[in-house]
PAVEX-32495 format. One line per 3 residues: number of its first residue (from 1); for each residue x, z, y of C-alpha. Coordinates in Angstrom, 3 decimals. Layout:
NUM = X Z Y | ...;
% end
This chain:
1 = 13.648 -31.856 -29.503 | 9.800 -31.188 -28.980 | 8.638 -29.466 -25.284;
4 = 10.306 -26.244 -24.347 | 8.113 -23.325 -22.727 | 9.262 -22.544 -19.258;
7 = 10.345 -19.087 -20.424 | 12.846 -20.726 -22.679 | 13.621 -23.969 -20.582;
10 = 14.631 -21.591 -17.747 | 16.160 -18.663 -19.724 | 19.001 -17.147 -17.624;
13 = 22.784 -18.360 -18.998 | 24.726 -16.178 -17.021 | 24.600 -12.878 -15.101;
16 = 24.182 -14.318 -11.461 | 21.240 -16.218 -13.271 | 19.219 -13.383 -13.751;
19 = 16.581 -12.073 -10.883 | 15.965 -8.290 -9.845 | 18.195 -6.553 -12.062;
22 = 21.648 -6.535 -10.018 | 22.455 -2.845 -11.128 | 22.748 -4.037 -14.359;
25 = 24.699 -6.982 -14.048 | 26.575 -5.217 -11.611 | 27.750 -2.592 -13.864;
28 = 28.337 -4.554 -17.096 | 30.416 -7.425 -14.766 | 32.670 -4.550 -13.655;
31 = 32.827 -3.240 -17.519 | 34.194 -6.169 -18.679 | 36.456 -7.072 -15.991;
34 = 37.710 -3.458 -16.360 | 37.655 -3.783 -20.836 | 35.767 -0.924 -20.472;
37 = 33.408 -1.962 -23.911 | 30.868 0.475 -25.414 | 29.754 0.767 -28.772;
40 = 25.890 1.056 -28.089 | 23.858 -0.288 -25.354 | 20.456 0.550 -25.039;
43 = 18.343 -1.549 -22.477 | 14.783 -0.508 -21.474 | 12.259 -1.269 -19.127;
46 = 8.937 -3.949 -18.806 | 8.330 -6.890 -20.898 | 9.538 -9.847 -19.914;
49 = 12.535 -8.768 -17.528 | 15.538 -9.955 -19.047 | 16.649 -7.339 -21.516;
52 = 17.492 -9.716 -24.980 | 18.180 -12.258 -22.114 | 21.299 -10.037 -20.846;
55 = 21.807 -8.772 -24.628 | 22.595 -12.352 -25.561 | 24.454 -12.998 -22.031;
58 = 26.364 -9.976 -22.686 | 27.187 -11.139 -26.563 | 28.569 -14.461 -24.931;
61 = 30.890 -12.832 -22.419 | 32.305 -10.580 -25.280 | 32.807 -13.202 -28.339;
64 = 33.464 -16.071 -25.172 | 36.747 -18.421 -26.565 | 37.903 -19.381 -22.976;
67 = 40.533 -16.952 -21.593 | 39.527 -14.353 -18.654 | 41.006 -15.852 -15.543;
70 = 41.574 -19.108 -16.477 | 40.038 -22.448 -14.918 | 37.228 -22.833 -16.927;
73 = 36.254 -18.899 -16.590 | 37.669 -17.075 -13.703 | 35.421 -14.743 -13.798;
76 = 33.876 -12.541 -17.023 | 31.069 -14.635 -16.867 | 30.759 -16.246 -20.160;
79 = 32.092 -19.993 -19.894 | 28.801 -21.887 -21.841 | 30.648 -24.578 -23.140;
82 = 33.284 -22.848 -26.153 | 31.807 -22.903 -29.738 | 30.706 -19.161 -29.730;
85 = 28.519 -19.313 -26.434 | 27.027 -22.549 -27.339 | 26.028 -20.683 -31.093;
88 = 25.024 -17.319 -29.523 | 22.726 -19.643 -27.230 | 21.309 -21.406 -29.893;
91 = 20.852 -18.468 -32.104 | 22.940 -19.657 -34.594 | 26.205 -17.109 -34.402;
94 = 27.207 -15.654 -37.615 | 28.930 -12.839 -36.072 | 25.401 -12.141 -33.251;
97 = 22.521 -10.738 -35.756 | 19.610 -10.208 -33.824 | 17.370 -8.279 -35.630;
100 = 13.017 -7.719 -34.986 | 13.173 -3.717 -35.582 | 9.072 -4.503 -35.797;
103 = 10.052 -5.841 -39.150 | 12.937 -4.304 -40.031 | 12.016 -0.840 -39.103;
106 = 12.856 1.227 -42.195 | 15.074 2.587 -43.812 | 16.205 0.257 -46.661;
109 = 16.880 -2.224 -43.875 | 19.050 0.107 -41.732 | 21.348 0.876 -44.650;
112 = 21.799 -2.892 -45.244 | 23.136 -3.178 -41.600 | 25.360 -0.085 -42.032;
115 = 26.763 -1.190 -44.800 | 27.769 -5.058 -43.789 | 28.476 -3.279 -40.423;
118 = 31.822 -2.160 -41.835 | 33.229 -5.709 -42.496 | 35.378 -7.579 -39.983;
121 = 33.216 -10.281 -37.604 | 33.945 -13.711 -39.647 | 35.332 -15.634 -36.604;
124 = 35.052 -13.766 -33.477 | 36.188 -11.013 -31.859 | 32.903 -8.334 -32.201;
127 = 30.378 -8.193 -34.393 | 27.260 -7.626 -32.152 | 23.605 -6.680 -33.654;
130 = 21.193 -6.655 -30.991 | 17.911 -4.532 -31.898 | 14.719 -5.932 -30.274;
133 = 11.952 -3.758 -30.000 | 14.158 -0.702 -30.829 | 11.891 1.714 -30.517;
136 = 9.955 0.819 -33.514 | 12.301 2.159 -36.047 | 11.226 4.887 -38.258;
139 = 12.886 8.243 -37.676 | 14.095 8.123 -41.009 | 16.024 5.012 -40.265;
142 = 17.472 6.190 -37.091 | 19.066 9.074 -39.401 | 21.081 6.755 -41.259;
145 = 22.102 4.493 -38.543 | 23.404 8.171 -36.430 | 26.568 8.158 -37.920;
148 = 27.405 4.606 -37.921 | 26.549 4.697 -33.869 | 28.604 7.608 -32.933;
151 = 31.764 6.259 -34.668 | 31.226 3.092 -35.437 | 34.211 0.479 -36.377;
154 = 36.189 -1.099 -33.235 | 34.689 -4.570 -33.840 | 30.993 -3.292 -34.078;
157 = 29.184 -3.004 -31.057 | 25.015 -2.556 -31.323 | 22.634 -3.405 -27.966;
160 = 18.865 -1.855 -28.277 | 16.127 -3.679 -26.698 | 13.146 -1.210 -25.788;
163 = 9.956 -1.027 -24.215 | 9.362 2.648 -24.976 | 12.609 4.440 -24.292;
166 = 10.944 7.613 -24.776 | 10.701 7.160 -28.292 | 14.456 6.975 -29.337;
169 = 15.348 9.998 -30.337 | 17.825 11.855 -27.662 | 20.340 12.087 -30.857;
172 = 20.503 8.355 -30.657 | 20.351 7.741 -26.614 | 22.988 10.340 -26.437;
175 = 25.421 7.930 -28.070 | 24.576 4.938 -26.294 | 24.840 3.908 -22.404;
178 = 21.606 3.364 -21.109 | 20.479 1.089 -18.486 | 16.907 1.095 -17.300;
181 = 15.932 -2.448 -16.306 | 13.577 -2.976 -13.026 | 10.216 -4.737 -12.505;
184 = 10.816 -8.088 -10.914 | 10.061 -8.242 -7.198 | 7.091 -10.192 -6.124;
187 = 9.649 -12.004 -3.538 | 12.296 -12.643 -6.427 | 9.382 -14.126 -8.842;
190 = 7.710 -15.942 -5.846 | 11.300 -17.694 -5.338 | 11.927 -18.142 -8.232;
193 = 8.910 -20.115 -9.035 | 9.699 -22.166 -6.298 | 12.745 -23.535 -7.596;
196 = 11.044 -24.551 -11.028 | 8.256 -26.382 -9.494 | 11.323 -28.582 -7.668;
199 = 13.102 -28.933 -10.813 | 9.567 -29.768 -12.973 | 8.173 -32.700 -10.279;
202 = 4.943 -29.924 -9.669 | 3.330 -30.142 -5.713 | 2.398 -26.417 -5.408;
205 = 0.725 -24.842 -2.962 | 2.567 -22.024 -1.274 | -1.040 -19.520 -2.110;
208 = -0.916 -21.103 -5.622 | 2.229 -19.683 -6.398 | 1.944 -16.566 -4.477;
211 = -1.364 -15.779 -7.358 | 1.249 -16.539 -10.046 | 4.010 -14.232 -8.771;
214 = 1.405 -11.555 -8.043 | -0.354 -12.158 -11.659 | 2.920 -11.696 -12.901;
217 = 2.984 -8.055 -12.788 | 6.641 -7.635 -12.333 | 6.848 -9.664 -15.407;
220 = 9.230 -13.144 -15.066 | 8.298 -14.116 -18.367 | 4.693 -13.649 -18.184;
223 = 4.796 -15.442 -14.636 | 6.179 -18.506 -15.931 | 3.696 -18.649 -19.096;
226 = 1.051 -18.544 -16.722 | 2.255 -21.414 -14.859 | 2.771 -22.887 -17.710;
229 = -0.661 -23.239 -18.591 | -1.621 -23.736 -15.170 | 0.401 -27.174 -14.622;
232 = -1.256 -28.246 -18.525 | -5.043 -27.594 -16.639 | -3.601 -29.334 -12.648;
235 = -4.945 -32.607 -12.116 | -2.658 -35.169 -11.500 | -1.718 -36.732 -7.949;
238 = 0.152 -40.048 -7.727 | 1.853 -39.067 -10.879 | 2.803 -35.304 -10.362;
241 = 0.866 -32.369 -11.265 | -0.699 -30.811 -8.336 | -1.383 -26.726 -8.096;
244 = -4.321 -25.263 -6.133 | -4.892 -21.452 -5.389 | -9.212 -22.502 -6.812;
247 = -7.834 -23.871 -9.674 | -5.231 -21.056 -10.415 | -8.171 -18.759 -9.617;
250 = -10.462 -20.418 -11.696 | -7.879 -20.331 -15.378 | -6.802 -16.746 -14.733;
253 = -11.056 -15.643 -14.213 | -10.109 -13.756 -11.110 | -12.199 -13.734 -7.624;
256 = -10.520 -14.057 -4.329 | -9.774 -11.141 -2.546 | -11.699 -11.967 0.367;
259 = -14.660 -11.421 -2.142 | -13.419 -7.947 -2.377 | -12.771 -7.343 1.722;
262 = -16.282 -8.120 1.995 | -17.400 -5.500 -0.755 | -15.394 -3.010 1.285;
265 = -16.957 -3.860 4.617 | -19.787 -3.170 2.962 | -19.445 0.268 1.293;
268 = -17.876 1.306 5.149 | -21.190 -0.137 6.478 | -22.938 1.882 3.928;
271 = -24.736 -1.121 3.451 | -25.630 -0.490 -0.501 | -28.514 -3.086 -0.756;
274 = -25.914 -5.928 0.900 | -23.139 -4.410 -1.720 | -25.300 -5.025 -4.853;
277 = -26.844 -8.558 -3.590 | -22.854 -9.502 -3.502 | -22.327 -8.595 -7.165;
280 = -25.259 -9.706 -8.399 | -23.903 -12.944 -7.165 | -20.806 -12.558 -9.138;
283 = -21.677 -11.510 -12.070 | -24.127 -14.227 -12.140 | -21.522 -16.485 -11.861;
286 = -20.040 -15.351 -15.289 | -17.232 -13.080 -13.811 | -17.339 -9.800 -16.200;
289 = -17.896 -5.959 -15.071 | -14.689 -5.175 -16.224 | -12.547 -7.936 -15.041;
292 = -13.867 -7.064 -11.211 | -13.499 -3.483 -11.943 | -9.834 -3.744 -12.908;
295 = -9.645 -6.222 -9.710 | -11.212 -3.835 -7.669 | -8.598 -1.178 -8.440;
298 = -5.913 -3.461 -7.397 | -7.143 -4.129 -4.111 | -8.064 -0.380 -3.487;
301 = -4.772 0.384 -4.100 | -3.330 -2.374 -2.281 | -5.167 -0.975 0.251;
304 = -3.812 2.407 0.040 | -0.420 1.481 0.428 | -1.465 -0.522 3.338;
307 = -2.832 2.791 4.770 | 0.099 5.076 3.869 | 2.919 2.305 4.400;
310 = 1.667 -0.556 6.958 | 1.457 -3.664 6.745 | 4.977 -4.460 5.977;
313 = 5.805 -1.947 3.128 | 7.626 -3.062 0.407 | 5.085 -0.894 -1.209;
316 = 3.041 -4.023 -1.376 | 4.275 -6.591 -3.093 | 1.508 -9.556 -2.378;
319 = 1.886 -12.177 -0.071 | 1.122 -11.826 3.808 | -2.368 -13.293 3.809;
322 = -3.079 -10.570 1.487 | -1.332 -8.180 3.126 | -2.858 -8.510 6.222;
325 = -6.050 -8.413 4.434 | -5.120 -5.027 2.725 | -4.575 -3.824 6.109;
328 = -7.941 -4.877 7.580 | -9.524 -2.667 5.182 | -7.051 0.417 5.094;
331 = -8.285 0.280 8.287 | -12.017 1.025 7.968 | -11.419 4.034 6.356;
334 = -9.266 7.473 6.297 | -6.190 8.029 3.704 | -8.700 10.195 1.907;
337 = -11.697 7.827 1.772 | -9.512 5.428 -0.041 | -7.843 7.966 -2.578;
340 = -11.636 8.915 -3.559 | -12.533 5.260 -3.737 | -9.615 4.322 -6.261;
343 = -10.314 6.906 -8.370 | -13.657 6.603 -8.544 | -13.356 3.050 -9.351;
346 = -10.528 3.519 -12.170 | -12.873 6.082 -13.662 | -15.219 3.300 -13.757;
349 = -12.795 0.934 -15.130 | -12.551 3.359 -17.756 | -15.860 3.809 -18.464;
352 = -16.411 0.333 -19.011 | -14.142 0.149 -21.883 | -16.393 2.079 -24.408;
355 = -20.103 1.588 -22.597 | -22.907 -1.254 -23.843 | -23.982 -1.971 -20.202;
358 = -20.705 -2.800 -18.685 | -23.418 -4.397 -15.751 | -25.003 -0.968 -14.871;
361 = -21.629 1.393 -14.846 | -20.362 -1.129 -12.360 | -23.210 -1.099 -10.371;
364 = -23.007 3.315 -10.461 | -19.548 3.175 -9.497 | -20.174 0.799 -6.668;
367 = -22.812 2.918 -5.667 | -20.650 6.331 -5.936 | -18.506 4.516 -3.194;
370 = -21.503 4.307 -0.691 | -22.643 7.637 -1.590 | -18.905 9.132 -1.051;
373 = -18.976 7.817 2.365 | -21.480 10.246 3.579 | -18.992 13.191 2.031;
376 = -18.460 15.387 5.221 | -14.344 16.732 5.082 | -14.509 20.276 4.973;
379 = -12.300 20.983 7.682 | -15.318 19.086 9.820 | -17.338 21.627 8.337;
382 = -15.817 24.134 9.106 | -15.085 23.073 12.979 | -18.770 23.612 13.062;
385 = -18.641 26.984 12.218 | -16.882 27.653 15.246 | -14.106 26.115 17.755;
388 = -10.612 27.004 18.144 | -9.315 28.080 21.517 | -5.804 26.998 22.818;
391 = -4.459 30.112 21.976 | -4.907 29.633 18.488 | -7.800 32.015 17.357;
394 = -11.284 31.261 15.848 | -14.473 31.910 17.406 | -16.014 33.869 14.635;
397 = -19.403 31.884 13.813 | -23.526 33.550 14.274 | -24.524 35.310 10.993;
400 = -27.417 33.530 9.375 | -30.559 35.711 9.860 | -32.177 37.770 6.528;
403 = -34.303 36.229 4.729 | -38.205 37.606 6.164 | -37.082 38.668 9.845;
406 = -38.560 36.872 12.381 | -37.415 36.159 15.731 | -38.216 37.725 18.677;
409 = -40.472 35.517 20.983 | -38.780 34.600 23.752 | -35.746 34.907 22.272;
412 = -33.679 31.829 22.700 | -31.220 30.879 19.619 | -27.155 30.342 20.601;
415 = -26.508 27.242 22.918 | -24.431 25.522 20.608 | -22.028 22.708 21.788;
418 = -22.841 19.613 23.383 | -23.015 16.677 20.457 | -20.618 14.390 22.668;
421 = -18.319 17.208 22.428 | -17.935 18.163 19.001 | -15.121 20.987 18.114;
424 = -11.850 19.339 16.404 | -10.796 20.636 12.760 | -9.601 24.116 12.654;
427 = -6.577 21.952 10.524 | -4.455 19.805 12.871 | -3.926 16.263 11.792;
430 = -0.985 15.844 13.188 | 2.751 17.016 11.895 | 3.102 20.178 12.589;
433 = 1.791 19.752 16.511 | -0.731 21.880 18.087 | -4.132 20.238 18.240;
436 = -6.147 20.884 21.419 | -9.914 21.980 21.215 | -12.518 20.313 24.251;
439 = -14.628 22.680 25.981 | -18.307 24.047 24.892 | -20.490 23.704 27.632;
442 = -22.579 25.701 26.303 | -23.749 29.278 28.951 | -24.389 32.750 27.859;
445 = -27.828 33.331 27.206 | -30.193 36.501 27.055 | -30.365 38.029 23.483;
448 = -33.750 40.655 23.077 | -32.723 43.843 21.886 | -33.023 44.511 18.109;
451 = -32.445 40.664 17.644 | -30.612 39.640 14.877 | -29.341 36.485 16.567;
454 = -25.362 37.299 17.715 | -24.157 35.079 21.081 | -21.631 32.548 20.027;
457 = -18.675 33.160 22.373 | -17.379 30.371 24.474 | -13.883 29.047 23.691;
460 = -11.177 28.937 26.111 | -11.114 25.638 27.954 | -8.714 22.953 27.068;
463 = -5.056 22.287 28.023 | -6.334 18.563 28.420 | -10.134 18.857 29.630;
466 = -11.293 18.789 33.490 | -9.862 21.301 35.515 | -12.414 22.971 37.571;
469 = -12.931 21.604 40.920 | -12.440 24.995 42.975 | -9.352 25.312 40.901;
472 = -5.935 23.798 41.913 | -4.492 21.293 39.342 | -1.548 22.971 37.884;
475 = 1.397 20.567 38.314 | 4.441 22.111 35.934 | 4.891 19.443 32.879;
478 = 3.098 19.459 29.926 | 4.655 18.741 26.353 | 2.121 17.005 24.114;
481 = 2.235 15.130 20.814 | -0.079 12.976 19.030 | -0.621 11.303 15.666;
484 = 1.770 8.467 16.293 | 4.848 11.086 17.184 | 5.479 10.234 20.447;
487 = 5.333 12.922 22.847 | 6.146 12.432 26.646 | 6.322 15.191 29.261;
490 = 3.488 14.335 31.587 | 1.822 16.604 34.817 | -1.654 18.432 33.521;
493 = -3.447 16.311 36.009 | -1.827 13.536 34.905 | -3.742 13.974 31.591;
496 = -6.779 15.121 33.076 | -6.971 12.220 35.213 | -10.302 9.939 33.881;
499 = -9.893 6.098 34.319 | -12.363 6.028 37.249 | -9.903 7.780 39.016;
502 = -7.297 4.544 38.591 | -6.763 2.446 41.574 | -7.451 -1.310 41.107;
505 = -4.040 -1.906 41.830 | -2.631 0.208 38.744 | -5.068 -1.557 36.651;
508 = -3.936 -4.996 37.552 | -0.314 -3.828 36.138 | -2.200 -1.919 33.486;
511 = -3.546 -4.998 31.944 | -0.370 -7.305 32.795 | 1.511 -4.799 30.469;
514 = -1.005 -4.541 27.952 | -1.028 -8.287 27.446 | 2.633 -8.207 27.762;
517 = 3.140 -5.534 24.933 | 0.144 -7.372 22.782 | 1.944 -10.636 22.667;
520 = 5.320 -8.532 21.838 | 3.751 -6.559 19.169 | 2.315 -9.706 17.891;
523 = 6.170 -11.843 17.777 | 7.553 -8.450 15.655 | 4.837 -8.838 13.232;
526 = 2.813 -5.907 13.914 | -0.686 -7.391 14.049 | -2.756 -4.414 13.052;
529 = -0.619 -2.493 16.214 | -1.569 -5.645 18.613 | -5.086 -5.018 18.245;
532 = -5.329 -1.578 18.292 | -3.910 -1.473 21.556 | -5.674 -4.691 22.460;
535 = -8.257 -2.524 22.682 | -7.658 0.495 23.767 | -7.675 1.664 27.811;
538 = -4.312 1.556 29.872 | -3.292 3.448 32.869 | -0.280 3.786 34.815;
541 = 0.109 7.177 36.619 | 3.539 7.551 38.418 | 6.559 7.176 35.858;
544 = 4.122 7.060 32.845 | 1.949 4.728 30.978 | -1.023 6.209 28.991;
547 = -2.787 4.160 26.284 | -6.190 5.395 24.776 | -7.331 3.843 22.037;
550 = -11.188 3.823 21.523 | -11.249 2.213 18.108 | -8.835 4.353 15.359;
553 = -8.647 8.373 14.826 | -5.518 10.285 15.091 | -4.603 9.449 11.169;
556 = -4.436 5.797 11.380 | -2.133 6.016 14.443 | 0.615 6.999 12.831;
559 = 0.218 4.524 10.225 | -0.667 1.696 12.982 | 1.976 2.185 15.654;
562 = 4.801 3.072 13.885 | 8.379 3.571 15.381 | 8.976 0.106 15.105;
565 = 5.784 -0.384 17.482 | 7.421 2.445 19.316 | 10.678 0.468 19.500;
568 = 8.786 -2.364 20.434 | 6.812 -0.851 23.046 | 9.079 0.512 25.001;
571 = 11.737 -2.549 24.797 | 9.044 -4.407 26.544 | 8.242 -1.902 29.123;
574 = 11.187 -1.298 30.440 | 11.787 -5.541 30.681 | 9.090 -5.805 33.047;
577 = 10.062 -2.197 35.324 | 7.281 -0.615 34.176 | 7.834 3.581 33.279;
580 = 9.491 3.441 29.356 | 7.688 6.920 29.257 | 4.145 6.404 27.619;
583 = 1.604 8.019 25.366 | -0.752 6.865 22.882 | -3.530 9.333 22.314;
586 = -6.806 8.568 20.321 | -10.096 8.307 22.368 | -13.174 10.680 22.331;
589 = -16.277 9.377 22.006 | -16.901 10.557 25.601 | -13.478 8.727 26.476;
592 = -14.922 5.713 24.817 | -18.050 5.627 26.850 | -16.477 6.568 30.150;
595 = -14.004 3.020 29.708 | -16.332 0.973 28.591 | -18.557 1.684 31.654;
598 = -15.911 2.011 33.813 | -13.573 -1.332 33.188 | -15.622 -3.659 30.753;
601 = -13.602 -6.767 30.322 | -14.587 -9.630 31.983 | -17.185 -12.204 29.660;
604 = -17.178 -8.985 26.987 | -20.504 -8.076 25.548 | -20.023 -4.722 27.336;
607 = -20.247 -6.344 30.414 | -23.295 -8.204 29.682 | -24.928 -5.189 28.115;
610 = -24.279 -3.171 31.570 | -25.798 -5.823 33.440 | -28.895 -6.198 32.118;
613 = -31.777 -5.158 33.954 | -33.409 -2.985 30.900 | -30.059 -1.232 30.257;
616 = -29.704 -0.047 33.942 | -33.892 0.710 33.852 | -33.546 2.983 30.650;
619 = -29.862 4.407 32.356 | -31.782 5.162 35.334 | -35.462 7.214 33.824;
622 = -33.432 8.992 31.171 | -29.907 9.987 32.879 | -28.484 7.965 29.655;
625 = -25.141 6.784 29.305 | -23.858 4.015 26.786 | -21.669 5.347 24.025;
628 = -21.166 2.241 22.532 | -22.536 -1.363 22.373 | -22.948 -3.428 18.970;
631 = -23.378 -7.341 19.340 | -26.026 -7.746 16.478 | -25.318 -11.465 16.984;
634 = -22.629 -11.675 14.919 | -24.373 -9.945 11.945;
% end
């Protein structure tokens, strides 16, 4: 016998063979320890999953010679080695018709099965006639066979192979039990890949095979006729085809996804000239628009479920390196950012499907992503109109002035709020909790009489700003919540307390439990959660630890330092005695200047930037202070 495809070499023989579809084999196992036998069996769901493959598995445990129970079958697995599974295998069964509805679709043909469907199976015990590609029979057709299938003779039984389930008519699916078949699993494919490449002689690289699982698609079959044709094109090492993630990379026409991290970094940047320099390059290199356009869309939304998930969804099914790259840059922009970006880019996709100059639409689209970072949310917008105190209510915002009316001379215009401290969305982000609003410093000013120009009024002061200094910090506890849900019950000056205020001795233990919980988070597998709070500023105040991060908003804190963080977290705190109460809250940007002046780490640029003698010059004529510092070095 000539070569044998993978697909075929490797096609399952019994139920326990077959990957991802244990609800299946589950339930017809049980049916035919039980005899519980139906007449019709339709089985839908992706190509390339096992449907005709359990059809013909199915066939073999009903027509199987070998009794139930015995030696040679003690279970209703079919035994393989009688004369009527070694036929059905083979395709040779006389009393197994599989039939190509493509073909065979009408009506003339339908009546020709009805009609031999009424004679008694020639040798054994059913007469089976499996449908592929069911859905293709004419409606006319599926009239005549309606009868047959809802009372059909006792040694007829008829399985239905579909893609499109949908288009069986419900008169026909009615009479039939239906079982809708699952994609493969990236780790099923991935594993079982693994075990072919030992049984073929083929050195594989662990990256190599992850591409072919992924390029897959859910599919087994088209898996394994992709690495097929990759061990045909894999050189040859000391006598054994070797396969390389370049070389997979290189058949399939697809560009490494680090390609497409970079792109990303980019279009966050809002870098457009570096963004079309990068695809120039590709396309140059004979990649087409609409092969990284459809690429593109993967990672977005590989991406997104890194965003909405973390890094360990099962939402994701692509290896680690990749998911840990998906994370990376879910984490450069919001949940809505991305949702924008993949459908701006699968409206590109689309458009490159019926345009002549695949080269510019791709280049728009890309564009349209740098563009839609400078969107501003609306609920920023409107936080400009006017702050919310804690109570609740709006500050109503100053009436633009008629068109032709001049002001008043003299007449100074509303202080509005400081930039540092810009008012919060008028829409909390987090679930359901109450989101506090900082203070306007801004004063009450004169306003000449007959002037159009109406005093914004000054929101009430925050739960969690300053208190005044001629004011007694209130000490009754304070319930708050933030982004990640945890909430701890902590004294108002407690939270108002700035990380000047932090004795050095606190911040010794400070930073032995932040590397403590960093190198925790890190064994659990929560990377992205290491370094967010690798970076963030740590205080211990009495029984509580308080972590602000500097680097992420309130969205991505949720998604980062989830409650198996949390779990985490805590576990590790209360190892080392320190309080198991803490709080992550997200930084300010007047939080974020205050640390990094306050406690630079030791050898960080920060530190360097602080000490140079311009830096303290400039600090010193213009009563600046450093927001933030950029090492342009690494650029």
């Amino acid at each position: 016998m000539g070569y044998q495809v993978l697909a075929r070499k490797y096609r399952p023989q019994r139920f326990a063979d077959v990957a991802g579809q244990d609800h299946v084999t589950r339930t017809l196992l049980n049916a035919l320890s039980q005899n519980r036998i139906a007449h019709g069996y339709i089985f839908s769901g992706h190509r390339g999953i096992g449907k005709t493959t359990i059809a013909r598995i199915l066939a073999q445990a009903l027509n199987c010679r070998t009794e139930l129970g015995s030696t040679e079958r003690p279970t209703p697995e079919p035994c393989g080695t009688c004369d009527s599974c070694t036929e059905i295998r083979q395709g040779s069964a006389v009393d197994v018709i599989e039939i190509d509805a493509a073909t065979n679709r009408g009506i003339d043909e339908i009546r020709e099965l009805r009609d031999a469907a009424r004679y008694a199976p020639a040798r054994d015990r059913y007469k089976i006639y499996i449908l592929d590609e069911a859905h293709q029979i004419t409606e006319a057709a599926f009239n005549a066979l309606l009868k047959t299938l809802e009372e059909p003779p006792a040694h007829v039984i008829f399985m239905m192979a579909t893609t499109e389930p949908e288009n069986i008519p419900q008169t026909i699916r009615s009479r039939c039990q239906h079982f809708s078949f699952h994609a493969v699993r990236f780790d099923d494919i991935l594993e079982q890949l693994r075990k072919i490449a030992a049984e073929e002689q083929v050195e594989a690289e662990d990256a190599a095979l992850a591409l072919l699982a992924e390029a897959g698609d859910g599919s087994m079959r088209d898996a394994l006729s992709i690495m097929d044709q990759a061990i045909s094109s894999a050189p040859v090492h000391e006598g054994r085809p070797a396969l390389a993630a370049g070389q997979i990379r290189e058949l399939m026409g697809s560009v490494p996804n680090t390609v497409f991290e970079r792109l990303m970094e980019a279009v966050a940047q809002g870098e457009a000239a570096a963004l079309m320099e990068q695809i120039n390059v590709l396309l140059n290199a004979g990649h087409s628009p609409s092969s990284l356009a459809r690429q593109m869309v993967r990672y977005l939304r590989n991406a997104l479920m890194a965003k909405l998930g973390g890094e360990q969804t099962e939402l994701l099914q692509i290896s680690g390196d990749e998911r840990s790259r998906a994370t990376r840059t879910a984490m450069l922009f919001t949940e809505e950012d991305l949702t924008r970006n993949l459908q701006i880019m699968l409206r590109t996709f689309d458009d490159l499907n019926f345009r002549q100059e695949q080269r510019f639409h791709l280049e728009l689209g890309l564009m349209k992503l740098v563009h839609a970072q400078r969107l501003l949310p609306l609920e920023e917008l409107l936080s400009t109109l006017g702050g919310r105190s804690a109570a609740g209510t709006q500050s109503a915002p100053a009436p633009r002035p008629p068109a032709g009316s001049a002001r008043s001379a003299g007449t100074p215009l509303p202080s509005a709020p400081k930039a540092s401290e810009p008012s919060l969305s008028p829409f909390g982000s987090g679930g359901g909790g109450w989101t506090p609003t900082p203070r306007m410093e801004s004063s009450p000013k004169p306003v000449a009489a007959g002037s159009n120009v109406t005093e914004m009024p000054r929101p009430a002061a925050s739960p969690l700003s300053d208190p005044p200094a001629a004011e007694p910090t209130n000490a009754l506890p304070v319930a708050t919540a933030n982004a990640s849900g945890f909430s701890a019950a902590l004294t108002e000056g407690a939270l108002a307390k700035a990380p000047e205020a932090v004795t050095a001795e606190s911040r010794v233990d400070a930073e032995a439990l932040r590397q403590a919980v960093i190198l925790a988070l890190g064994r659990g597998a929560h990377a992205s959660a290491a370094q967010l709070l690798g970076e963030a500023t740590w205080s211990v105040d009495g029984a509580s630890v308080r972590i602000e991060t500097a680097a992420m908003g309130k969205k991505m804190l949720s998604l980062t330092v989830n409650a198996a963080a949390e779990k985490i977290i805590r576990q590790e705190l209360q190892r080392l005695g320190a309080p198991a109460r803490f709080l992550v809250v997200p930084g300010s940007s007047q939080t974020t200047a205050r640390s990094a002046e306050a406690a630079p780490m030791a050898g960080s640029v920060q530190e360097a930037a602080l000490a140079h003698p311009m830096v303290q010059k400039a600090r010193e004529i213009f009563k600046a202070e450093i927001r933030s510092v950029v090492d342009l070095r690494t650029k």
